[in-house]
N, C-alpha and C positions, 0 to 999 in steps of 0.2 A: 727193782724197777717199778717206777708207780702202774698202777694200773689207769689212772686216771687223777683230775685233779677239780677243787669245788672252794665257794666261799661259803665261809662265816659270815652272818650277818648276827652282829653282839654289841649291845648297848651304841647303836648308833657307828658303829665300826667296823670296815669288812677285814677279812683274817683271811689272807690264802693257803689251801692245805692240799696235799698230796694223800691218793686212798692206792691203797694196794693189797691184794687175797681175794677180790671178788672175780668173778668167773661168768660168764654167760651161758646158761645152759643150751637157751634154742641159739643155731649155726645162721650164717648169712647179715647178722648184723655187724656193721663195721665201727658203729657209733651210737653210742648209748647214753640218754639225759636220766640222771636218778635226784629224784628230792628227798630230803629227809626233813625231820622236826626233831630238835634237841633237848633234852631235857635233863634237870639236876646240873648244867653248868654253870660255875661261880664265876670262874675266870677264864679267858677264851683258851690258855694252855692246855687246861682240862680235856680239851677235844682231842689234844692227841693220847696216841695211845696203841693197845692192840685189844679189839672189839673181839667179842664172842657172842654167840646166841645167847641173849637173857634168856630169865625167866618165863616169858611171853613166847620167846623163840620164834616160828612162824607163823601170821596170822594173812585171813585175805580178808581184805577190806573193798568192798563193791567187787569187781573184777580185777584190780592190782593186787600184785602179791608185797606183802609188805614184813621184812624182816626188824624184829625190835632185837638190837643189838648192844651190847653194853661193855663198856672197858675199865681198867684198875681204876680209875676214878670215881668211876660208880656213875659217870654220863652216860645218859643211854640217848640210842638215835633210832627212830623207824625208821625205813628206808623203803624205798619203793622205786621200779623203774618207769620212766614217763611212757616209754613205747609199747602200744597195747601186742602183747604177746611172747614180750621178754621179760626171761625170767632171771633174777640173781640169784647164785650162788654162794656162799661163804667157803672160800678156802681151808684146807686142813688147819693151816696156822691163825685162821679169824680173818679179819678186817684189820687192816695196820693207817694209823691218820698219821703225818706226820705233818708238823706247822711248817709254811714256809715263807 
C-alpha cells in the first residue's frame, strides 16, 4: 500500500511515482509535504527501486531533518519534510519508489 505518492521532474519531463516504508515519527499529523534532490540519475526508471540509508545516512540541515537515501541503482535522494517539526522515518524494509 503506497504511503504516499510525488513527481519527477527529469529532462524537461514529469514522471509520476508511488513511495511506500516511510513513517511519521511525531503523532497528529494527517498530511505530510516532503521534497527531495536526486542524484546520479540517468534515466528516470532509475528512481525506482527500494532505498536504504546511504552512506551520509542522517544529516540536519538548518532545522530540517534530512535523510540521504540510496537504492540498487546507485540513485541517491535527500529528503526532508516541509512541515516544521515532522520527522521521517525509514521503515524496516527502506524506502520502496515504484513508477507510475
Amino acid at each position: 500500500m503506497p504511503w504516499g505518492d510525488g513527481t519527477l521532474s527529469f529532462h524537461g519531463q514529469t514522471y509520476p511515482f508511488a513511495v511506500s516504508g516511510l513513517s511519521l515519527v511525531d503523532v497528529g499529523i494527517a498530511k505530510l509535504n516532503a521534497v527531495g534532490d536526486v542524484y546520479n540519475l540517468t534515466k528516470a526508471s532509475d528512481l525506482a527501486g527500494t532505498y536504504v540509508a546511504g552512506e551520509a545516512g542522517f544529516a540536519v540541515a538548518g532545522e530540517a531533518d534530512v535523510m540521504a537515501l540510496r537504492n540498487q541503482n546507485g540513485v541517491v535522494i535527500t529528503l526532508s519534510a516541509v512541515q516544521e517539526g515532522a520527522k521521517l522515518d525509514l521503515g524496516p524494509a527502506g524506502l520502496s519508489i515504484t513508477m507510475q
